[in-house]
C-alpha atoms as an extended CHARMM CRD file, in Angstrom:
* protein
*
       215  EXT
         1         1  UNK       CA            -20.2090000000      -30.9600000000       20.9020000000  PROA      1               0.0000000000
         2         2  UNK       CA            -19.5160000000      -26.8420000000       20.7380000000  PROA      2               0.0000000000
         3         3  UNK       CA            -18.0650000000      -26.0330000000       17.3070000000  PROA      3               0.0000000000
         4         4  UNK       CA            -15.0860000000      -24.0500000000       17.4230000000  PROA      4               0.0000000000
         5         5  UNK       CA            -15.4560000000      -19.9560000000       16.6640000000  PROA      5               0.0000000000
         6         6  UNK       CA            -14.0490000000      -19.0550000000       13.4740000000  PROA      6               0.0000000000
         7         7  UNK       CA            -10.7930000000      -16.5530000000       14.3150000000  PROA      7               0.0000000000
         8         8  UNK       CA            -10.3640000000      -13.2420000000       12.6350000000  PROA      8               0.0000000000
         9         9  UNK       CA             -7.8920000000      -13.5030000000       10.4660000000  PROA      9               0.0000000000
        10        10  UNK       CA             -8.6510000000      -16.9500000000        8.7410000000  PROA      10              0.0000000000
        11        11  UNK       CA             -9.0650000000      -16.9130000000        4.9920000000  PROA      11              0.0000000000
        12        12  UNK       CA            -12.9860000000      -17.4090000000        5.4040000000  PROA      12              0.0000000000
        13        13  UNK       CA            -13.4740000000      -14.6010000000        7.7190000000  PROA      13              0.0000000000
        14        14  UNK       CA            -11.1340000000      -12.6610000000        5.4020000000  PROA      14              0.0000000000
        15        15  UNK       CA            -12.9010000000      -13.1520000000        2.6690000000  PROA      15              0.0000000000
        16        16  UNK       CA            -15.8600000000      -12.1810000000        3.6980000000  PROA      16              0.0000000000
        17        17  UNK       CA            -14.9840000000       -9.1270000000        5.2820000000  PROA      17              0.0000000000
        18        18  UNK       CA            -13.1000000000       -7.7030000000        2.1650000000  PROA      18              0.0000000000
        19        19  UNK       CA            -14.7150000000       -8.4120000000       -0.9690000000  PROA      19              0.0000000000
        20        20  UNK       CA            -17.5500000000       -6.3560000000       -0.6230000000  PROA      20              0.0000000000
        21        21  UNK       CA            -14.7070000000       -3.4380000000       -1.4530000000  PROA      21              0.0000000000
        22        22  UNK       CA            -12.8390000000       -5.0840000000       -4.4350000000  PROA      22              0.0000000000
        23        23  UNK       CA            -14.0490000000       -3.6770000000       -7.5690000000  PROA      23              0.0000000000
        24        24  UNK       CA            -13.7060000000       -6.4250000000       -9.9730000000  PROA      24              0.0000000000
        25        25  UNK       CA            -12.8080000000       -3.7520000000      -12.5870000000  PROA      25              0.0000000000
        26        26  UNK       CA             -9.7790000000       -2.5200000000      -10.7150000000  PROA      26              0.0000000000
        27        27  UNK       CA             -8.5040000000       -5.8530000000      -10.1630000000  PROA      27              0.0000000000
        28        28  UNK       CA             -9.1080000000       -6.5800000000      -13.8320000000  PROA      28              0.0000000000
        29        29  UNK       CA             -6.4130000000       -3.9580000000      -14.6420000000  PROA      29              0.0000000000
        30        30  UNK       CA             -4.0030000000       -4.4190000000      -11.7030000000  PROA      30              0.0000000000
        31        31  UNK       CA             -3.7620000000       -8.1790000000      -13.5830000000  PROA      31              0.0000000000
        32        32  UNK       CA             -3.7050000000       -7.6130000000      -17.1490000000  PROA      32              0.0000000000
        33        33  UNK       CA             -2.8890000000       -3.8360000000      -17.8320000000  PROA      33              0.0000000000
        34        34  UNK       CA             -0.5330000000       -3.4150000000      -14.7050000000  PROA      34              0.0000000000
        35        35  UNK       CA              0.7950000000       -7.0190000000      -14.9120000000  PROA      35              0.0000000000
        36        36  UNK       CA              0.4600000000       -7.7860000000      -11.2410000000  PROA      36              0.0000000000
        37        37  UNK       CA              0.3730000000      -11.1540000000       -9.9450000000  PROA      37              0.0000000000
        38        38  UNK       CA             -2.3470000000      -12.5680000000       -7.3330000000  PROA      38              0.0000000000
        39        39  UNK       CA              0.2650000000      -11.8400000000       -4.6320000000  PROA      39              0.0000000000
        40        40  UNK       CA              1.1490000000       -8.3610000000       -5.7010000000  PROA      40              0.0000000000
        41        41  UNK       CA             -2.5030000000       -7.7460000000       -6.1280000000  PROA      41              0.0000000000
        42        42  UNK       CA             -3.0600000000       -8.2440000000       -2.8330000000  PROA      42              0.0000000000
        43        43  UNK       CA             -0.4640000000       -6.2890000000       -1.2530000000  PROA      43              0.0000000000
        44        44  UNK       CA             -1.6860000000       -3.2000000000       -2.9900000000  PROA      44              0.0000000000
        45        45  UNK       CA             -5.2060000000       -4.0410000000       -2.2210000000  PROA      45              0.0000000000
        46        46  UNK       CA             -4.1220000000       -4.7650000000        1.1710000000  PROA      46              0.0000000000
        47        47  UNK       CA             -5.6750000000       -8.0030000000        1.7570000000  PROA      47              0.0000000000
        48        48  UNK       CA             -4.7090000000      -11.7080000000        1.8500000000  PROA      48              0.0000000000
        49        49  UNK       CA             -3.5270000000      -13.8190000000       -1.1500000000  PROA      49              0.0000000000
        50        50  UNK       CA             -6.1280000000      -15.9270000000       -0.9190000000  PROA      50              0.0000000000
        51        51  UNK       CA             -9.0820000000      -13.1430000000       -1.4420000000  PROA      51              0.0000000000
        52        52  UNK       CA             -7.8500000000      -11.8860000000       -4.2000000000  PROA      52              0.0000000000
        53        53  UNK       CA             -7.5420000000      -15.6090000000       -5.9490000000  PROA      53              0.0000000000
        54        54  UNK       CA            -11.0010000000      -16.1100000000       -4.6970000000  PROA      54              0.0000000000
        55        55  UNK       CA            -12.6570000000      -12.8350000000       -5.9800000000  PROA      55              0.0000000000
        56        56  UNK       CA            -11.3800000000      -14.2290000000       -9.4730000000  PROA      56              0.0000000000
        57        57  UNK       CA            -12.1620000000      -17.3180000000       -9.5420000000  PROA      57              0.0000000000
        58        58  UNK       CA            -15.8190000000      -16.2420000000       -8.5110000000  PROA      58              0.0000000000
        59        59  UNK       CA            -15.7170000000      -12.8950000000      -10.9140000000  PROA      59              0.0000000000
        60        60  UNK       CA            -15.0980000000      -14.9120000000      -13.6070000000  PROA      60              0.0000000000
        61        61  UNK       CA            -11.6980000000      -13.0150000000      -14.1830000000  PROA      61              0.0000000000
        62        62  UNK       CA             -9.7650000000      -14.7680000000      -16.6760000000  PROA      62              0.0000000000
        63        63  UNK       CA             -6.2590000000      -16.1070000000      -15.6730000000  PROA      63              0.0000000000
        64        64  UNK       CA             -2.8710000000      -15.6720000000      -18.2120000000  PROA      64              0.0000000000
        65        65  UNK       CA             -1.2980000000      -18.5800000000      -18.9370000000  PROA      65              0.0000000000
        66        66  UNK       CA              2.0140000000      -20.0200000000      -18.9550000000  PROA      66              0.0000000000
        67        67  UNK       CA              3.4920000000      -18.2090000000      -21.4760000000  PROA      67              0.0000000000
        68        68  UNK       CA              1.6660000000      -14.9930000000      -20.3400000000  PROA      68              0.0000000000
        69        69  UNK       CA              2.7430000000      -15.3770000000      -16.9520000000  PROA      69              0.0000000000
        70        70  UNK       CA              5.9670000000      -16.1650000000      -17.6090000000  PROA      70              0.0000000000
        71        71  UNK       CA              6.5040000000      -12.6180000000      -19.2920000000  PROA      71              0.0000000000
        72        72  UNK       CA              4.4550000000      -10.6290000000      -16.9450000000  PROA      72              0.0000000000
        73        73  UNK       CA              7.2160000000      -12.4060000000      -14.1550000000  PROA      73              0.0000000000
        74        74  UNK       CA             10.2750000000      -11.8280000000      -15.8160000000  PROA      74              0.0000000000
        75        75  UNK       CA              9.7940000000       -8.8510000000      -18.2960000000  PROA      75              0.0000000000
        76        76  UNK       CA             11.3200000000       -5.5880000000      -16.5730000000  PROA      76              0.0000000000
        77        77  UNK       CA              9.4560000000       -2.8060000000      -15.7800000000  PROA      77              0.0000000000
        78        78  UNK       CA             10.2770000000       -0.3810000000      -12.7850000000  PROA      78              0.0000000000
        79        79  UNK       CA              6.9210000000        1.8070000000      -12.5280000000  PROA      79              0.0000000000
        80        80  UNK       CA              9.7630000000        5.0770000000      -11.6190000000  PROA      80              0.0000000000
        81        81  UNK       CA             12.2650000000        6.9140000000      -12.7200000000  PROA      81              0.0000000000
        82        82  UNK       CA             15.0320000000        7.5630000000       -9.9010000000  PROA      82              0.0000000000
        83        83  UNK       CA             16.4860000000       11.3460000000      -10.6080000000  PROA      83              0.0000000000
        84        84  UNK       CA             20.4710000000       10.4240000000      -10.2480000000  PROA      84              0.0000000000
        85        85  UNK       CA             21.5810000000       14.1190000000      -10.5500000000  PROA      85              0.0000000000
        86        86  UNK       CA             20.4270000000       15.4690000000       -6.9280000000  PROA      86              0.0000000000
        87        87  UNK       CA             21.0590000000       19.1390000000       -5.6010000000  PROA      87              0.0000000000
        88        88  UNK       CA             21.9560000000       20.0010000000       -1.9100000000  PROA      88              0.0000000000
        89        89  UNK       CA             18.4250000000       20.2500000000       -0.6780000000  PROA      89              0.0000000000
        90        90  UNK       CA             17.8630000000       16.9820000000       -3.1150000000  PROA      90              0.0000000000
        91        91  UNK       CA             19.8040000000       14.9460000000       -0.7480000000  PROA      91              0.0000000000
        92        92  UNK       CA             18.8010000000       16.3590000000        2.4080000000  PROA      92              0.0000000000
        93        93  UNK       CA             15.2140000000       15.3660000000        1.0240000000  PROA      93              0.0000000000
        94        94  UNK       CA             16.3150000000       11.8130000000       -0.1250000000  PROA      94              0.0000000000
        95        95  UNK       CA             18.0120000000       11.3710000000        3.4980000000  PROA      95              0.0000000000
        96        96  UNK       CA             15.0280000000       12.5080000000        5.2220000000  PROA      96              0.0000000000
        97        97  UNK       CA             12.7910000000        9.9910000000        3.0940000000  PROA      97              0.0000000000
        98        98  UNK       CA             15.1310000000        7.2800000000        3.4420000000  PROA      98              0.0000000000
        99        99  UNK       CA             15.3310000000        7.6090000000        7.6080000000  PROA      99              0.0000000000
       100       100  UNK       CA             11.2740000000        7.9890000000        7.7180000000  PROA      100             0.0000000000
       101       101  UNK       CA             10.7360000000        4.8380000000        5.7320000000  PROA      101             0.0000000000
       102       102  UNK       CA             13.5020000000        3.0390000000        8.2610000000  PROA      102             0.0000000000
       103       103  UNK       CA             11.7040000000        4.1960000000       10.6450000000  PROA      103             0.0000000000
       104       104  UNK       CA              8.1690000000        3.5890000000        9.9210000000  PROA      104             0.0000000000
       105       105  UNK       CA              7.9450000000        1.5850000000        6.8250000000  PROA      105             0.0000000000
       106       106  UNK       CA              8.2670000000       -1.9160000000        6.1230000000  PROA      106             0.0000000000
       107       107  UNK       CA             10.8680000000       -4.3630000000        4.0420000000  PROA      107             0.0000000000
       108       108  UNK       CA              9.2090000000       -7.4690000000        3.7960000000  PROA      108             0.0000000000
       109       109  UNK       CA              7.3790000000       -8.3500000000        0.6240000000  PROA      109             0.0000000000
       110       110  UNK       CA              7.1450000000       -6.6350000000       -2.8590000000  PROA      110             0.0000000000
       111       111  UNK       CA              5.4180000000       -2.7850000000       -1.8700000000  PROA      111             0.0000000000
       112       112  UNK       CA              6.1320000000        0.0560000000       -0.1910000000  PROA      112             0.0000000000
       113       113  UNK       CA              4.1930000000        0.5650000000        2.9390000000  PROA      113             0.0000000000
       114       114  UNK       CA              5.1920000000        3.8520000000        4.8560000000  PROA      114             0.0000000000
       115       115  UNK       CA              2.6360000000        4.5550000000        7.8110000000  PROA      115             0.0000000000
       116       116  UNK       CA              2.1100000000        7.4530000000        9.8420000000  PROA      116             0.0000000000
       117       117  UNK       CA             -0.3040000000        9.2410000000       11.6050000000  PROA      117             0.0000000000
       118       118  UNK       CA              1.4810000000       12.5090000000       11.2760000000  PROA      118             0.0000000000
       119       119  UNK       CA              0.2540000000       14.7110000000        8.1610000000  PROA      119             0.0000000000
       120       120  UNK       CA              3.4620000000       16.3100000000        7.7980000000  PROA      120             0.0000000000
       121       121  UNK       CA              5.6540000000       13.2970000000        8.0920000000  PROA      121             0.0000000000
       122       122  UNK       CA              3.2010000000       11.7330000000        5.1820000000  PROA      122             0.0000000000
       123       123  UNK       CA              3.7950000000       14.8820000000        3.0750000000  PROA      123             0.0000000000
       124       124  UNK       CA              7.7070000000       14.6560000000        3.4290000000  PROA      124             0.0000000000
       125       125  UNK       CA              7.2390000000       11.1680000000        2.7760000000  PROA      125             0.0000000000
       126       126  UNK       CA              5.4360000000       11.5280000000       -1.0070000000  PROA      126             0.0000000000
       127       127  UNK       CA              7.5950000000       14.3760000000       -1.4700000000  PROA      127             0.0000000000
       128       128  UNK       CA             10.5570000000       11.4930000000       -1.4280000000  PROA      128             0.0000000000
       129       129  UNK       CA              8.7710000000        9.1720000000       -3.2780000000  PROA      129             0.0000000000
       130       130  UNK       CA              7.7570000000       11.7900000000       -5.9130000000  PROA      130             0.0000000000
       131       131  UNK       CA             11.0270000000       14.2090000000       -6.3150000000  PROA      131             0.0000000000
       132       132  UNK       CA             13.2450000000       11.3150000000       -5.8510000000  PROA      132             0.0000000000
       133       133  UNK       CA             12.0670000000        8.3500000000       -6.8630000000  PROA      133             0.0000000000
       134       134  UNK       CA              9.7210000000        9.3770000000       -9.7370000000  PROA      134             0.0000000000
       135       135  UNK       CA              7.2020000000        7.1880000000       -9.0620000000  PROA      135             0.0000000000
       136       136  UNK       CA              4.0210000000        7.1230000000      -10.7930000000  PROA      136             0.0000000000
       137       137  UNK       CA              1.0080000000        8.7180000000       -9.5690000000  PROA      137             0.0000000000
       138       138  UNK       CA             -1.1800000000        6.1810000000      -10.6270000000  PROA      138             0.0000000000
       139       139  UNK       CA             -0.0290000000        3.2380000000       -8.3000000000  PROA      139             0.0000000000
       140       140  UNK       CA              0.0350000000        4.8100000000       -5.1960000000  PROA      140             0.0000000000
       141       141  UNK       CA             -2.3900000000        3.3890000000       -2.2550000000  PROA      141             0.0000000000
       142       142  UNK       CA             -3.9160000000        5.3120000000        0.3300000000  PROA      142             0.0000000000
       143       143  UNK       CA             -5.0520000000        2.2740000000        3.4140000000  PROA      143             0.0000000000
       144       144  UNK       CA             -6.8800000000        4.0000000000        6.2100000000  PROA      144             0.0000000000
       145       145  UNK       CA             -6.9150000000        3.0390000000        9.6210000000  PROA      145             0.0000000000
       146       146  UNK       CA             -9.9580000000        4.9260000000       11.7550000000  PROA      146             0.0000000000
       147       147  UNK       CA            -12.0730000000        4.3380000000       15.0660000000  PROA      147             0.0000000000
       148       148  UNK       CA            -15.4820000000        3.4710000000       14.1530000000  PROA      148             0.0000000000
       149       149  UNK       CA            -16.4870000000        6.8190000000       16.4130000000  PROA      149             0.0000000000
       150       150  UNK       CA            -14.5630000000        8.7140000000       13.7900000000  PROA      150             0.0000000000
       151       151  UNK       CA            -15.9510000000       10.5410000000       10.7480000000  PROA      151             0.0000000000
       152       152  UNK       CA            -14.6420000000        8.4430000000        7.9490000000  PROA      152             0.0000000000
       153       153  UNK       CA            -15.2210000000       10.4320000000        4.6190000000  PROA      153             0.0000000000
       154       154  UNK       CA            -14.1420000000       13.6560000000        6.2850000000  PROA      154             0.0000000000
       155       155  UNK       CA            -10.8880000000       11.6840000000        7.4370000000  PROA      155             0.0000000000
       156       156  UNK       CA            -10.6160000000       10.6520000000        3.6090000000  PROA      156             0.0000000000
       157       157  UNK       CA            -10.9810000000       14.1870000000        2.1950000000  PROA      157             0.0000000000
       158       158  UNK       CA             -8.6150000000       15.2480000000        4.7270000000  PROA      158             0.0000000000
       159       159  UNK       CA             -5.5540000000       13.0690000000        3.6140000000  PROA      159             0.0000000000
       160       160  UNK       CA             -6.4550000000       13.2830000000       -0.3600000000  PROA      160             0.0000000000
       161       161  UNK       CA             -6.2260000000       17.1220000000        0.7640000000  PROA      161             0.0000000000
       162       162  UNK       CA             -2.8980000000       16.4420000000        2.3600000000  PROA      162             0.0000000000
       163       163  UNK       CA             -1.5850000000       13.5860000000       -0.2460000000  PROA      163             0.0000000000
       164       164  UNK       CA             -3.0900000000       14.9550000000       -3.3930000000  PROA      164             0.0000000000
       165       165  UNK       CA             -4.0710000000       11.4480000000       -4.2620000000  PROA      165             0.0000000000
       166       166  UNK       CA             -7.4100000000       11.2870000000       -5.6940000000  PROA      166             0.0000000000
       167       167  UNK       CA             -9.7230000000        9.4630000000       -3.4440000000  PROA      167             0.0000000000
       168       168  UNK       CA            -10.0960000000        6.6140000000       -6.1240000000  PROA      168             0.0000000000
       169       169  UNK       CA             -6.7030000000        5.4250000000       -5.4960000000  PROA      169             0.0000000000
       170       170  UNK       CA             -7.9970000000        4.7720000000       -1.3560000000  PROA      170             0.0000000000
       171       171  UNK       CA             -8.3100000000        1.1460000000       -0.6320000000  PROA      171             0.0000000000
       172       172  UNK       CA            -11.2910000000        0.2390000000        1.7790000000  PROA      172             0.0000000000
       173       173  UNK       CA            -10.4370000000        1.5340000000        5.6690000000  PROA      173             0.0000000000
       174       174  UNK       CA             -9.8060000000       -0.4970000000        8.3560000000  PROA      174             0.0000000000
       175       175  UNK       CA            -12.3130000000        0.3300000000       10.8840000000  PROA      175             0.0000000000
       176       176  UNK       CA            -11.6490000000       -0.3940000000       14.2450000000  PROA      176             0.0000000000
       177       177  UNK       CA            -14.5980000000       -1.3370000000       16.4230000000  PROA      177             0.0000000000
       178       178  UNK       CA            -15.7960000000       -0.1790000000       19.9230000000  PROA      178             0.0000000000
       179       179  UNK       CA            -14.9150000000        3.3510000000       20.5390000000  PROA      179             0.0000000000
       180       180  UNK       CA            -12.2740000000        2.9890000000       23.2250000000  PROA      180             0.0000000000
       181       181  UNK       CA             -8.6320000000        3.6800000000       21.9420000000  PROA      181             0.0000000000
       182       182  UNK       CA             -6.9800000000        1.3400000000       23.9940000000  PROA      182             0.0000000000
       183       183  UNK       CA             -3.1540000000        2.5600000000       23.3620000000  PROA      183             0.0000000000
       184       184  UNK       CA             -4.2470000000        5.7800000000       24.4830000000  PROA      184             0.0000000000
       185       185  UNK       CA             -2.3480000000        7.3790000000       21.6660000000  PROA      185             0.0000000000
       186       186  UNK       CA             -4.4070000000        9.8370000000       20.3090000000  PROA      186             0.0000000000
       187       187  UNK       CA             -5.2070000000        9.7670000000       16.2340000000  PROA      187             0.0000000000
       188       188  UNK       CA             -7.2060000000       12.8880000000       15.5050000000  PROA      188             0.0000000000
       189       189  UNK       CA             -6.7210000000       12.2000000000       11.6520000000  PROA      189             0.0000000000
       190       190  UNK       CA             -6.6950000000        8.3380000000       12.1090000000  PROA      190             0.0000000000
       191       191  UNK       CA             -3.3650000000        6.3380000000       10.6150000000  PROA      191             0.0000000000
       192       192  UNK       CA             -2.4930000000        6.1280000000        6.6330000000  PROA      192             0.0000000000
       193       193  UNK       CA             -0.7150000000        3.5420000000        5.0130000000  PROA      193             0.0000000000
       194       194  UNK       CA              1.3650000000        5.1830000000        1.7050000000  PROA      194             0.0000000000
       195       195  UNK       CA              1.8660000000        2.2130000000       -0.1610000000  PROA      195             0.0000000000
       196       196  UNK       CA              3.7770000000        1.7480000000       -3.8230000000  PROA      196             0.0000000000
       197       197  UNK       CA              3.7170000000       -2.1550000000       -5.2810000000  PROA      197             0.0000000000
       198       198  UNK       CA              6.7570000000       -1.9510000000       -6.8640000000  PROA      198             0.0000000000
       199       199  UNK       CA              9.7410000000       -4.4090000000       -5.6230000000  PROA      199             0.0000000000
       200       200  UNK       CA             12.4480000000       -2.5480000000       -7.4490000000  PROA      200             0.0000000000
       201       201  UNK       CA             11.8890000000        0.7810000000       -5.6950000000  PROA      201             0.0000000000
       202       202  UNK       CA             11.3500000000       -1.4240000000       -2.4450000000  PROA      202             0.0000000000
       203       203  UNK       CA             14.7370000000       -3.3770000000       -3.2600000000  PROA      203             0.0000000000
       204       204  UNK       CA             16.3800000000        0.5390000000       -3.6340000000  PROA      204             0.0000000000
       205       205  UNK       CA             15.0980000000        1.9900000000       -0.8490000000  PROA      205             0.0000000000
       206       206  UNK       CA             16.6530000000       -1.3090000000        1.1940000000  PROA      206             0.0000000000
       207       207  UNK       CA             19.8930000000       -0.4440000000       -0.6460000000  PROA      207             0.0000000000
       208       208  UNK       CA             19.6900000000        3.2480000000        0.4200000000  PROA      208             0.0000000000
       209       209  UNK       CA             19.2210000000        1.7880000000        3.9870000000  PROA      209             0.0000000000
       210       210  UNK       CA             22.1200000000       -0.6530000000        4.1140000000  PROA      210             0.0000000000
       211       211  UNK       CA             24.4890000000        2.0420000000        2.7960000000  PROA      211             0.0000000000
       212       212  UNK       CA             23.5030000000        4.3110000000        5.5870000000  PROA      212             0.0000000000
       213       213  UNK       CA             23.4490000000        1.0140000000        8.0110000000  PROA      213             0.0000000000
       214       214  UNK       CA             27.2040000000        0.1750000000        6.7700000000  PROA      214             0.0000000000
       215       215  UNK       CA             28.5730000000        3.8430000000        6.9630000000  PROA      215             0.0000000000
């Protein structure tokens, strides 16, 4: 009797595939120093829910408890500082940042995730996030998405030239295999994901959205 191939995508295959990358370190502090939970981890991280719980559980990475968890839930902490008094040119820049992540970035979930292929679009983009929104440098997440024919560390240095994150704050790339681009688009620079874990500044952005949605 044939077994049935395992499908990309399952938690198994998942799991193996991504947690060659995760630095048990970095997860460390995302949970205990950042707060995160095992779902917000993952978001950042850009992998499932159930990799990161794994990785843990096998990395020995101890677990808060009740009480702990409870106040790492509830407590309030916004990782920005919205600027309220804006200039001319600061609202042409907060419009601009708000239509881009309409367009392009997503609403589901607890993070941020504005992707682009476009270095300029990604530069406006940060520019929002960082005159704006005052987020904090340290929590942003570069994801990568590349062709396997591509030159992957020069595509790396290319957008920490053009972000001015440090390449540190890159999660592993997705690398897709065979050579062929089959949408025919052409990514010279490959595709970033910007990504923020922060469900406040998600929850204002939204906001920002609706008003412009409702006139």
């Amino acid at each position: 009797m044939r077994r049935s191939p395992v499908q990309f995508g399952s938690p198994a295959i998942d799991f193996m595939l991504r947690t060659e990358s995760i630095k048990k370190a970095e997860i460390t502090k995302l949970y205990w120093e950042d707060g995160l939970g095992v779902s917000e981890i993952a978001q950042t991280l850009g992998v499932s829910f159930w990799t990161i719980y794994r990785f843990m559980n096998k990395s020995g990475i101890s677990r808060r408890n009740r009480s702990l968890s409870a106040y790492a839930s509830s407590k309030s902490k916004p990782c920005f500082q919205q600027k309220t008094c804006l200039t001319v040119s600061d609202n042409m820049l907060k419009i601009a940042g708000v239509m881009l992540y309409w367009a392009e970035g997503t609403l589901l979930h607890n993070t941020v995730d504005f992707a682009n292929s476009n270095p300029e679009m990604i530069k406006i983009f940060l520019k929002f996030l960082r005159e704006i929104c005052g987020i904090k440098e340290e929590r942003l997440r570069v994801y990568l998405y590349a062709y396997e024919y591509q030159d992957i560390e020069s595509l790396k240095e290319f957008w920490q030239r053009s972000t001015r994150i440090p390449i540190a704050q890159f999660t592993k790339p997705y690398i897709r295999k065979n050579n062929l681009n089959v949408s025919q688009r052409k990514l010279p620079y490959g595709l970033v994901h910007i990504r923020y874990n922060d469900k406040k500044l998600l929850a204002l952005i939204t906001s920002w959205i609706k008003e412009y949605i409702d006139g």
